[in-house]
LUMSE-413946 format. One record per residue (C-alpha): residue number from 0; residue in three letters; x, y, z. Coordinates in Angstrom, 2 decimals. Layout:
BEGIN
+-----+------+---------+---------+---------+
: seq : type :      xx :      yy :      zz :
+-----+------+---------+---------+---------+
: NUM :  Ala :       X :       Y :       Z :
...
+-----+------+---------+---------+---------+
***
This chain:
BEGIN
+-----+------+---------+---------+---------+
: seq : type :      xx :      yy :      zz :
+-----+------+---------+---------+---------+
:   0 :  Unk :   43.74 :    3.24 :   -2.53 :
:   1 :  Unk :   45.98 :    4.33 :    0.45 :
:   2 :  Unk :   46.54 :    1.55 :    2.48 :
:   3 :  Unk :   48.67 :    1.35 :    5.25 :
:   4 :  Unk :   48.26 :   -2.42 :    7.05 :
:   5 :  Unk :   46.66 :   -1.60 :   10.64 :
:   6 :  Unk :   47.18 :   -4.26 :   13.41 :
:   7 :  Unk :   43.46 :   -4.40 :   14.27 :
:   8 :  Unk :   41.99 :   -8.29 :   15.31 :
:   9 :  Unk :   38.15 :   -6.57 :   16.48 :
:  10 :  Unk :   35.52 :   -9.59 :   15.39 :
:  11 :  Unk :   32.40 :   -8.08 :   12.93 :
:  12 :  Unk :   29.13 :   -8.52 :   14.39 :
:  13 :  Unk :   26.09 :   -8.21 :   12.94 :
:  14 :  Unk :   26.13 :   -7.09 :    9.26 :
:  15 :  Unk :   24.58 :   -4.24 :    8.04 :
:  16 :  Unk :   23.37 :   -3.17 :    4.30 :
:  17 :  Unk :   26.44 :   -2.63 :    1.73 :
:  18 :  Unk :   26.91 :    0.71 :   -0.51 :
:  19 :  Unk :   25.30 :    0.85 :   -3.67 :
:  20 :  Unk :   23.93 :   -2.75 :   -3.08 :
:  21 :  Unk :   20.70 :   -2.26 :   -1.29 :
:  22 :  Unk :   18.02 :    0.30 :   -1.14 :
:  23 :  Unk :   18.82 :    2.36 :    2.17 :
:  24 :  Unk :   17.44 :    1.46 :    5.67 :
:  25 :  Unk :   14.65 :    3.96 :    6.79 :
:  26 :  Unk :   15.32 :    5.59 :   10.35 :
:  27 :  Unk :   14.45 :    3.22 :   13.50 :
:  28 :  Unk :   14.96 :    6.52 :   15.87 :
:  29 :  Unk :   14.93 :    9.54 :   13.53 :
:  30 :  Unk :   14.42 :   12.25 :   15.51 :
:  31 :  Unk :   16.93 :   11.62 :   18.49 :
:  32 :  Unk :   19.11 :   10.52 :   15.79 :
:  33 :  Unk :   19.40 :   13.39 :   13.64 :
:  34 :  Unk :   19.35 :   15.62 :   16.25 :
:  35 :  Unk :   22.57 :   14.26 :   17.64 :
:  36 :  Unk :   24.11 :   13.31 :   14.14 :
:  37 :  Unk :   23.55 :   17.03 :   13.47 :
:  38 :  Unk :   25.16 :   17.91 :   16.61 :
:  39 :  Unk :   28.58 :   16.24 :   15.46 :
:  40 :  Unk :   28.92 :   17.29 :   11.97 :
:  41 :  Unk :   31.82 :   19.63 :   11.94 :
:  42 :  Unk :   31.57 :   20.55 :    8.58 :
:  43 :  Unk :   29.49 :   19.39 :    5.28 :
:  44 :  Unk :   29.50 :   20.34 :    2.24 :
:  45 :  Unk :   29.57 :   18.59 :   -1.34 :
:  46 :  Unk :   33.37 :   17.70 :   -1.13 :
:  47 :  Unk :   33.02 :   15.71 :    2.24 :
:  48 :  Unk :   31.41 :   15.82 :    5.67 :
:  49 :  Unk :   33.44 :   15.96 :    8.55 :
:  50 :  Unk :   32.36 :   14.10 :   12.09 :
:  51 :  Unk :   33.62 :   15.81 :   15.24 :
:  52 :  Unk :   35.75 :   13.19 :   16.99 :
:  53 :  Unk :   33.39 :   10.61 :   19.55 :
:  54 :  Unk :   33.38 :   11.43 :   23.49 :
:  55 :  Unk :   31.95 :    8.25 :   25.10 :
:  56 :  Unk :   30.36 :    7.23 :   28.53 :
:  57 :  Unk :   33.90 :    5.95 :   29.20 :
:  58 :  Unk :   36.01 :    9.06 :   28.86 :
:  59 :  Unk :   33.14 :   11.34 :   30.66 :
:  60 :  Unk :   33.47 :    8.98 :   33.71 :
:  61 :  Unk :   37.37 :    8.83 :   33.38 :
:  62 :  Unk :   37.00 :   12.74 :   33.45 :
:  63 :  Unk :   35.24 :   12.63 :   36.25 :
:  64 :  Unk :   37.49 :    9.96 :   37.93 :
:  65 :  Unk :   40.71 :   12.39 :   37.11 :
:  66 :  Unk :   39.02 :   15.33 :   38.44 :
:  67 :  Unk :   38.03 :   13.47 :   42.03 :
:  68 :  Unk :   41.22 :   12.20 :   41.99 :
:  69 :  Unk :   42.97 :   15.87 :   41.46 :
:  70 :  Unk :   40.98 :   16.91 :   45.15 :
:  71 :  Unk :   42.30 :   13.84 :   46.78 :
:  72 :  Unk :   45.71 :   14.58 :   45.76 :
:  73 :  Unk :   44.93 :   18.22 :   46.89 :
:  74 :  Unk :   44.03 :   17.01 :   50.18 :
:  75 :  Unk :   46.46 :   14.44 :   50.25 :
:  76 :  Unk :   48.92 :   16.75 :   49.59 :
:  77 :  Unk :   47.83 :   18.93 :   52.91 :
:  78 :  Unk :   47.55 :   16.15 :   55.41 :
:  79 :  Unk :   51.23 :   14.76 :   54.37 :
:  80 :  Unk :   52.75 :   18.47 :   54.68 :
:  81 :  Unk :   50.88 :   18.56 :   58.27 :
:  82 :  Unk :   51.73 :   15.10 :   59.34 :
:  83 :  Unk :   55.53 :   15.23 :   57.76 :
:  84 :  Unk :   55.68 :   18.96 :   60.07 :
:  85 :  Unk :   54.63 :   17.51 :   63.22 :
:  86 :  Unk :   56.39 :   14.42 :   63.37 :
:  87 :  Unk :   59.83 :   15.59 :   61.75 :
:  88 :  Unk :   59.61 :   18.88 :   63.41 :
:  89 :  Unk :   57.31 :   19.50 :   66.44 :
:  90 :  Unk :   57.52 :   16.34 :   68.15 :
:  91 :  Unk :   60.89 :   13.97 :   68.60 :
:  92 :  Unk :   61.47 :   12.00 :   65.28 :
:  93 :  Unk :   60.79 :    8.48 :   66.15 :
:  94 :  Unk :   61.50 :    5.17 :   63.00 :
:  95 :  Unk :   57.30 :    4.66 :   63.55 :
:  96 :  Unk :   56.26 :    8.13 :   62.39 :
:  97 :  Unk :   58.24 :    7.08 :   58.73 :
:  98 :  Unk :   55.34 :    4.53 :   58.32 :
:  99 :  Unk :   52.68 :    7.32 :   58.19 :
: 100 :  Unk :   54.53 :    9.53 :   56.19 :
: 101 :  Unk :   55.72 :    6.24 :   53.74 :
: 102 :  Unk :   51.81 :    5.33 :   53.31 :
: 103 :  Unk :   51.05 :    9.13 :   52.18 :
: 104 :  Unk :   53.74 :    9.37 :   49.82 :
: 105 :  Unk :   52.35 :    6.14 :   48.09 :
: 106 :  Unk :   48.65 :    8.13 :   48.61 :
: 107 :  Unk :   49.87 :   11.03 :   46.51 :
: 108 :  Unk :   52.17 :    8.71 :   43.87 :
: 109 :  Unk :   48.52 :    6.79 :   43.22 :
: 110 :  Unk :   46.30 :   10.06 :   43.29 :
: 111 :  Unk :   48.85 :   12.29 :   41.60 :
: 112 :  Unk :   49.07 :   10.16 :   38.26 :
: 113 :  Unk :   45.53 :   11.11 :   37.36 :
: 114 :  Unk :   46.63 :   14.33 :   37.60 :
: 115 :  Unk :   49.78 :   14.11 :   35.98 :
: 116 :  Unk :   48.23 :   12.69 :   33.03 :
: 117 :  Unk :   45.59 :   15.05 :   32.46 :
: 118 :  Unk :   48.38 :   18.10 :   32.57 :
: 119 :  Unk :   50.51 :   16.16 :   30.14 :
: 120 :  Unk :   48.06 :   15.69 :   27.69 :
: 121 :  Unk :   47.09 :   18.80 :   28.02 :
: 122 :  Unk :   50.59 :   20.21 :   27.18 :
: 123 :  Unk :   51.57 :   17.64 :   24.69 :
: 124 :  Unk :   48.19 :   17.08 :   22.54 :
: 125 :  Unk :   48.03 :   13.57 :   21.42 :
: 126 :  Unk :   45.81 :   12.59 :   19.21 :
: 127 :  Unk :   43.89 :    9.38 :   20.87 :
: 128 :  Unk :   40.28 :    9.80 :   19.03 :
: 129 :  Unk :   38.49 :    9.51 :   15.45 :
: 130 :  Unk :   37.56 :   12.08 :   13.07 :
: 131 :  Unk :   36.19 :   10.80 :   10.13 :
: 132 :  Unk :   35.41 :   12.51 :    6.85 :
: 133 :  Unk :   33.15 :   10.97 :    3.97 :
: 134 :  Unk :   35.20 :   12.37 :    0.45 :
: 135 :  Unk :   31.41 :   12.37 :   -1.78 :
: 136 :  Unk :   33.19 :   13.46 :   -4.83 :
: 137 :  Unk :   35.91 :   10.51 :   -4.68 :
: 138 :  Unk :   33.26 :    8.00 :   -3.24 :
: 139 :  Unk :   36.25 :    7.35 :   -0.31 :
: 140 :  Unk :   36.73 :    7.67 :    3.90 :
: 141 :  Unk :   39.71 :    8.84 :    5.47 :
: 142 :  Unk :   40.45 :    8.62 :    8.92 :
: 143 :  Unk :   43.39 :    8.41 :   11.27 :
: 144 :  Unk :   44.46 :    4.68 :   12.86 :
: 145 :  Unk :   45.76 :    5.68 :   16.60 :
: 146 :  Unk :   48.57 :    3.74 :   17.97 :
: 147 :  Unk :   50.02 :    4.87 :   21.88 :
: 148 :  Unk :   53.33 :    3.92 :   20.85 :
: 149 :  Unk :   53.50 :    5.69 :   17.33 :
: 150 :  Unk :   52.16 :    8.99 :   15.22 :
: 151 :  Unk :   48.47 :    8.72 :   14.18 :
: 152 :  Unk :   48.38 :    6.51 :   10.41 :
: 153 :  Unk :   46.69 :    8.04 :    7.71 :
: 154 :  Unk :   44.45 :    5.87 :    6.04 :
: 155 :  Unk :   42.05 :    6.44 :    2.57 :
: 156 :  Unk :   39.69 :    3.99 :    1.81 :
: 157 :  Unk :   37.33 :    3.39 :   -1.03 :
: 158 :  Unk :   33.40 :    3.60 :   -0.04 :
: 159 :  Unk :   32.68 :    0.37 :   -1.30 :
: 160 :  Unk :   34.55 :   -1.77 :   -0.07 :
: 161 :  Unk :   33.20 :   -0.96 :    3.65 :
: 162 :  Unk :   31.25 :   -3.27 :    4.93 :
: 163 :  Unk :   29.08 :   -1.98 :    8.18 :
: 164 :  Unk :   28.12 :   -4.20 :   11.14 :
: 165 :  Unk :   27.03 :   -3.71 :   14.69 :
: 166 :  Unk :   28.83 :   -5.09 :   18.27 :
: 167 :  Unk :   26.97 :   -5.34 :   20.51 :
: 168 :  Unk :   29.37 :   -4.34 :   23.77 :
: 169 :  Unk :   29.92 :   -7.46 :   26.32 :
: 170 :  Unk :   28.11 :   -6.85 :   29.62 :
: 171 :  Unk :   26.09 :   -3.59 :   28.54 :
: 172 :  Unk :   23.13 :   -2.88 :   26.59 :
: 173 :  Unk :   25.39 :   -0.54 :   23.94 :
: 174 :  Unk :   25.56 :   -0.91 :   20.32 :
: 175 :  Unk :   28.24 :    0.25 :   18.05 :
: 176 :  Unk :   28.86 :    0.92 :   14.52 :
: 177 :  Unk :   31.93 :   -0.48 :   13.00 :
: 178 :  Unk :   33.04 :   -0.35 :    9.45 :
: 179 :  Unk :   35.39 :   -2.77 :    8.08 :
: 180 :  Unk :   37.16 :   -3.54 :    4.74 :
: 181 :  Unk :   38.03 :   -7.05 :    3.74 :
: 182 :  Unk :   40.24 :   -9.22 :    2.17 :
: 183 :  Unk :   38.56 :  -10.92 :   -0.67 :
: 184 :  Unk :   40.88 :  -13.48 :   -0.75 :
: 185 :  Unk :   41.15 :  -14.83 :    2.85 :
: 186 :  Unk :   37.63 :  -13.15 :    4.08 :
: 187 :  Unk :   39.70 :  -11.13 :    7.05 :
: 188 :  Unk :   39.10 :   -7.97 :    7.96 :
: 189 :  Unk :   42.26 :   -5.68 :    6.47 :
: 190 :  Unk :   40.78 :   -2.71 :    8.17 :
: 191 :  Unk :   38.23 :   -1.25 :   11.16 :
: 192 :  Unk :   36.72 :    1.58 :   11.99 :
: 193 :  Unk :   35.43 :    1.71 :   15.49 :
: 194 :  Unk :   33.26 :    4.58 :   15.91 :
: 195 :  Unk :   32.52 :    4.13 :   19.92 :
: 196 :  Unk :   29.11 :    6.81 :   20.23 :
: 197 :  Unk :   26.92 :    4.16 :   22.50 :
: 198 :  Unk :   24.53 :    7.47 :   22.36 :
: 199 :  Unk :   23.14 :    6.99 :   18.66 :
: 200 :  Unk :   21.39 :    4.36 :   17.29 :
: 201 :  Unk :   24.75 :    2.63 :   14.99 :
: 202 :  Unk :   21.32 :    1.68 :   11.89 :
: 203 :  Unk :   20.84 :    4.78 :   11.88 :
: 204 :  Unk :   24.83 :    6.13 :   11.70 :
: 205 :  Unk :   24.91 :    3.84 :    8.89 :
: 206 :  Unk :   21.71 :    5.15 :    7.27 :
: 207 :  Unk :   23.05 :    8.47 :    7.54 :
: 208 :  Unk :   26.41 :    7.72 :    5.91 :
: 209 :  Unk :   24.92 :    6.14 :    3.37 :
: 210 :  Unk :   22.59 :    8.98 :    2.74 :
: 211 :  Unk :   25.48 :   11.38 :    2.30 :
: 212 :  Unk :   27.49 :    9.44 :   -0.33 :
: 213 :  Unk :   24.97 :    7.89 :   -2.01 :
: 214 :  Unk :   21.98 :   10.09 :   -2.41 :
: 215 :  Unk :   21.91 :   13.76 :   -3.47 :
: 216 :  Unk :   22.25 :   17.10 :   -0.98 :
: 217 :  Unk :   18.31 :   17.59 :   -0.38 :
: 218 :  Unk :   17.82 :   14.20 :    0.87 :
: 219 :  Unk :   20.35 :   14.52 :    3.78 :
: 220 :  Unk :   18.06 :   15.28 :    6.98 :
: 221 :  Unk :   20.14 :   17.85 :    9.08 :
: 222 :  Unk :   18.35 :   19.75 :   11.67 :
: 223 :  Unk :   19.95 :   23.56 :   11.43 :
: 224 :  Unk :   19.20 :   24.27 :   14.73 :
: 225 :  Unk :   22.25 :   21.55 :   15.93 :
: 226 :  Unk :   24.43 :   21.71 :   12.61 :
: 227 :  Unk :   26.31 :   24.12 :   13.05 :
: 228 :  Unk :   29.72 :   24.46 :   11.10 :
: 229 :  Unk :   33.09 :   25.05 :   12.32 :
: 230 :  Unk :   36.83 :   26.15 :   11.13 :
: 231 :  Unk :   38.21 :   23.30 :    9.25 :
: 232 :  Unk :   41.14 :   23.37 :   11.87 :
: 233 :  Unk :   39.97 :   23.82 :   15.00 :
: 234 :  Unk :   43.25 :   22.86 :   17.04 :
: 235 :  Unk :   44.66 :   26.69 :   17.30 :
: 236 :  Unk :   41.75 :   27.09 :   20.32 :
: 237 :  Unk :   41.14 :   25.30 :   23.16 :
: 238 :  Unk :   38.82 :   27.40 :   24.93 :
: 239 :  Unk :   37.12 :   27.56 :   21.63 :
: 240 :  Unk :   36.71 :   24.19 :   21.71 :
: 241 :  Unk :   35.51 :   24.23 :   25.17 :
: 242 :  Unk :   32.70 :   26.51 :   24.14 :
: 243 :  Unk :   31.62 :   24.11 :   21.00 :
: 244 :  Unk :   31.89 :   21.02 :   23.95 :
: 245 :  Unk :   29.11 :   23.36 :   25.80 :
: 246 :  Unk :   27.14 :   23.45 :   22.93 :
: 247 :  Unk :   26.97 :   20.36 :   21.93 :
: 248 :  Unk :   24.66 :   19.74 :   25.22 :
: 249 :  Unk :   22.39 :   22.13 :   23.71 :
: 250 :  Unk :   21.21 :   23.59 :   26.97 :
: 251 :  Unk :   21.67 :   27.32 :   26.45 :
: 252 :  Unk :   25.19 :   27.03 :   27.68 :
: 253 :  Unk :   26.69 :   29.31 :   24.46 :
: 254 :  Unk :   26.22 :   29.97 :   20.87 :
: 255 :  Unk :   26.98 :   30.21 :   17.42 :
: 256 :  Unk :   27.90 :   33.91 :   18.48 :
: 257 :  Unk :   29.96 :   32.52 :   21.66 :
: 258 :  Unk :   27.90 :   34.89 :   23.73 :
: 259 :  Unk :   28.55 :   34.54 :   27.51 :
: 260 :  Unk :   25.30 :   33.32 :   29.08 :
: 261 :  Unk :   24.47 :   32.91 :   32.48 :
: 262 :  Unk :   24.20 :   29.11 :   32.46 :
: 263 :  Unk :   27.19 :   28.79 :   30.36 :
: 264 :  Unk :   29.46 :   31.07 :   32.48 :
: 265 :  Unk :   27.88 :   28.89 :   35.88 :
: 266 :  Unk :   29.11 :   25.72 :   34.37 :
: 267 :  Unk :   32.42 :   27.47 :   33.46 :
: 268 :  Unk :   32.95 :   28.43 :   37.23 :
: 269 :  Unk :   31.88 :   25.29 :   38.38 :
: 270 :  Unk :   32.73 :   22.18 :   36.14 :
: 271 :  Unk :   34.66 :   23.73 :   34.18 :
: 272 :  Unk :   37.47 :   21.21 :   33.76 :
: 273 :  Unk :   35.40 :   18.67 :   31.96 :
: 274 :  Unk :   34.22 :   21.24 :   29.27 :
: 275 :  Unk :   37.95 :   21.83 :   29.02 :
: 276 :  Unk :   38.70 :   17.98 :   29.11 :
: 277 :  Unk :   36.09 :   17.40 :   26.02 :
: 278 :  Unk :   37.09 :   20.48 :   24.15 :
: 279 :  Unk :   41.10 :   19.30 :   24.11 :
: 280 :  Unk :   39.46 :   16.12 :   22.31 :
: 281 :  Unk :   37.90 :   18.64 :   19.81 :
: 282 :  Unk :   41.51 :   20.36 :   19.78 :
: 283 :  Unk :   44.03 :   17.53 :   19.73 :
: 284 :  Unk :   42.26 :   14.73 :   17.58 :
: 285 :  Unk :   44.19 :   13.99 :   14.07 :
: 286 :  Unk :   41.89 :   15.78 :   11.72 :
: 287 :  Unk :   42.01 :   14.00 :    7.97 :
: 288 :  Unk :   40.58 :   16.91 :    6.41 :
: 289 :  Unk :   44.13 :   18.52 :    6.34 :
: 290 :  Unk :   45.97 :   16.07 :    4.95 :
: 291 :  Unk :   47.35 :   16.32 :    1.35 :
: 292 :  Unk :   45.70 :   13.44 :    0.11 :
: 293 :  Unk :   42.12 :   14.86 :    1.02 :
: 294 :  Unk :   42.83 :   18.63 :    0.32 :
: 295 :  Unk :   44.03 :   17.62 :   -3.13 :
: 296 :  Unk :   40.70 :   15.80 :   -4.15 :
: 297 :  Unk :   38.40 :   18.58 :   -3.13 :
: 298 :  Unk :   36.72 :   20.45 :   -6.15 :
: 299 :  Unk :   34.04 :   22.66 :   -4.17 :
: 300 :  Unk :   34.48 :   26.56 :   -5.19 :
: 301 :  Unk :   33.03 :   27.09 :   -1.72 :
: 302 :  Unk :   29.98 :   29.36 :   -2.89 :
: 303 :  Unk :   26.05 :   27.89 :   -1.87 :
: 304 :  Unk :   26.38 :   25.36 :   -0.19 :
: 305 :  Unk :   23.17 :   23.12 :   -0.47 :
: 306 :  Unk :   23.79 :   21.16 :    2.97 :
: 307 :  Unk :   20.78 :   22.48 :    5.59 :
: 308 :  Unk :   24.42 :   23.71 :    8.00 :
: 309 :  Unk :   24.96 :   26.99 :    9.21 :
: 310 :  Unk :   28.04 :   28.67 :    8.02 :
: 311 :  Unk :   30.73 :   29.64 :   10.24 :
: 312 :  Unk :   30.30 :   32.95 :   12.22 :
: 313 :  Unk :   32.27 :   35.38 :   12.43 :
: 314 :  Unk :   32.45 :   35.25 :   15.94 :
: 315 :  Unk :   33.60 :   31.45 :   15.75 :
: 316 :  Unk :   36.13 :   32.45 :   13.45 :
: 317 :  Unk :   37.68 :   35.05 :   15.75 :
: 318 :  Unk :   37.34 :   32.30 :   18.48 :
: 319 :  Unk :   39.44 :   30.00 :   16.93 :
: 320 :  Unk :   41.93 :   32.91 :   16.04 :
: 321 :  Unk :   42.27 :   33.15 :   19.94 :
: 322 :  Unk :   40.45 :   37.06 :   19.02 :
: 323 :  Unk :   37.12 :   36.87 :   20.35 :
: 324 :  Unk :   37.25 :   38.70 :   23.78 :
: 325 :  Unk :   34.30 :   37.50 :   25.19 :
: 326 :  Unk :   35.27 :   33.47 :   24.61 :
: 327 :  Unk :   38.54 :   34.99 :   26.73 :
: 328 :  Unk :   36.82 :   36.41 :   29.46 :
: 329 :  Unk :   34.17 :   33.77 :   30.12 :
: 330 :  Unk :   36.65 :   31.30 :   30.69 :
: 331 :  Unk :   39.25 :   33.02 :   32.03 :
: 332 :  Unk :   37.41 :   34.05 :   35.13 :
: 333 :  Unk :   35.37 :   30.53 :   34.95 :
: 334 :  Unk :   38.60 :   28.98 :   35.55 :
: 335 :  Unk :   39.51 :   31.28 :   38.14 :
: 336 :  Unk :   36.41 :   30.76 :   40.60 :
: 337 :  Unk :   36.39 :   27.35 :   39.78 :
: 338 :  Unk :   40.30 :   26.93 :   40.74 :
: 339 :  Unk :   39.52 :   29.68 :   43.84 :
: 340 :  Unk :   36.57 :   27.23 :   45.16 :
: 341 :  Unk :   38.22 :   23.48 :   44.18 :
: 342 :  Unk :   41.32 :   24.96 :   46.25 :
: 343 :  Unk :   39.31 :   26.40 :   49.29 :
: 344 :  Unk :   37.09 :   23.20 :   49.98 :
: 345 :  Unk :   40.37 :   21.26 :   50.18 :
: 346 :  Unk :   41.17 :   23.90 :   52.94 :
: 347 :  Unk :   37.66 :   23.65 :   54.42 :
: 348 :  Unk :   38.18 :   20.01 :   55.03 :
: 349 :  Unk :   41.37 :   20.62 :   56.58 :
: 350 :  Unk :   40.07 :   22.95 :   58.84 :
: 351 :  Unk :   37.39 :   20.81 :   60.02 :
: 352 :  Unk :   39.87 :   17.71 :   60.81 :
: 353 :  Unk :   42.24 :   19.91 :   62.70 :
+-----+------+---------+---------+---------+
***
């Protein structure tokens, strides 16, 4: 086993069924479930099954909170280059008017950071979420350990030592799975795996993952109108990645073809920055299905696949080869009406104060 000693201190809650040891829980909320366990597969096959990373209530609401914040710096930005012009230029410079001006600068310092932040990352595309990838061959689970301060740690774990619980978040009705190794020895956890989605039902995660490595291919319940598979490495594409964010709301937004449809181009010109905030997830998170260590134990020739996922289109795989036209033109001019309109109602405000 690949170990690499994690600084992790999260308590276990409530204890779930063990691998091998007990005969597999039955579905509490199968439908729902399935449909949105099929929805984050990424890719499965009889070598492994990869998860797309998790996007949680909290980062959707920090999206949100980044992308108000970006208009109040916009019109922040305005009403400190009309203040700054009319005291320091029109009217006689008094020591009073700097306290106007000072209190703006701080304004845009506070509102700008959001900003800032969401540009950098962006640009620089660090890796802050999980992708996790059941090895069925090996009987192992590989993931990345994320640190702010250092590279994302490779770790490889053996399937049976995991033990599975449930937390219960503090203050909200959410449950998460968590998987955990311990020390035999001194009965501490050695390891965790937080996987943060407070939209599934964490029995029935387990279930599933248990299904997968333990039981064979006909017994895993995917629902091939959600699984749908994508390029191992899906970091060369952001707007790519975009369009599989849009799809993963299944509301007719796009495709397995990456068509441009009405509703999907609307939400482009419109919101588009949080499709574009999820799909840089998609882009930037560690993935552990390239590592050496996992591409070495695969022994799939790649040929009929008995997993109920469709195969990658061609059209997906010219998306993610930044090739497909249509991905390029949908977003392109998305972005452009959305920046055109999030621009001119900062103006409109203006105008309507002066």
């Amino acid at each position: 086993m690949i170990y690499n000693p994690p600084n992790n201190t999260h308590p276990i809650g409530k204890l779930l069924s063990k691998p091998y040891e007990e005969t597999i829980p039955a579905y509490r909320e199968k439908i729902p479930s399935i449909e949105k366990l099929s929805r984050d597969v990424h890719e499965v096959n009889p070598d492994y099954l990869l998860f797309h990373p998790i996007i949680n209530s909290y980062q959707l609401v920090g999206f949100l909170m980044a992308y108000a914040f970006s208009w109040l710096f916009g019109q922040g930005l305005f009403i400190f280059l009309v203040v700054s012009f009319s005291y320091l230029i029109i009217e006689e410079f008094e020591l009073l008017s700097l306290f106007p001006i000072g209190m703006l600068i701080l304004f845009l310092i506070v509102f700008g950071y959001a900003s800032y932040l969401v540009l950098k990352q962006l640009k620089n595309k660090k890796s802050y979420s999980n992708k996790l990838i059941l090895l069925k061959q090996t009987q192992q689970i590989a993931y990345y350990e994320h640190n702010r301060k250092q590279e994302p740690i490779f770790h490889l774990i053996n399937y049976k030592d995991i033990v599975a619980s449930v937390r219960h978040n503090k203050g909200v009705e959410f449950k998460a799975l968590n998987l955990h190794v311990i020390d035999p020895n001194t009965n501490q956890t050695i390891q965790n795996i937080n996987l943060e989605d407070m939209q599934l039902n964490p029995y029935d995660q387990w279930t599933f993952i248990r299904t997968y490595m333990e039981r064979p291919a006909d017994e895993l319940p995917l629902d091939p109108r959600y699984a749908h598979a994508c390029p191992t490495d899906i970091s060369t594409s952001l707007l790519a990645c975009a369009d599989i964010a849009q799809e993963k709301k299944n509301k007719g937004l796009t495709g397995l073809r990456h068509e441009v449809t009405i509703m999907g181009w609307l939400r482009a010109c419109t919101v588009s920055y949080l499709d574009l905030a999820e799909g840089n997830i998609y882009q930037s998170s560690a993935n552990p299905a390239l590592h050496p260590e996992v591409q070495r134990r695969l022994m799939w020739d790649g040929e009929n696949n008995p997993y109920n996922i469709l195969p990658v289109t061609a059209e997906r795989q010219a998306a993610f080869d930044n090739e497909n036209q249509t991905v390029k033109l949908k977003w392109y001019s998305g972005i452009a009406i959305n920046a055109t309109w999030f621009i001119g109602s900062i103006l409109f405000v203006m105008l309507v104060i002066a």
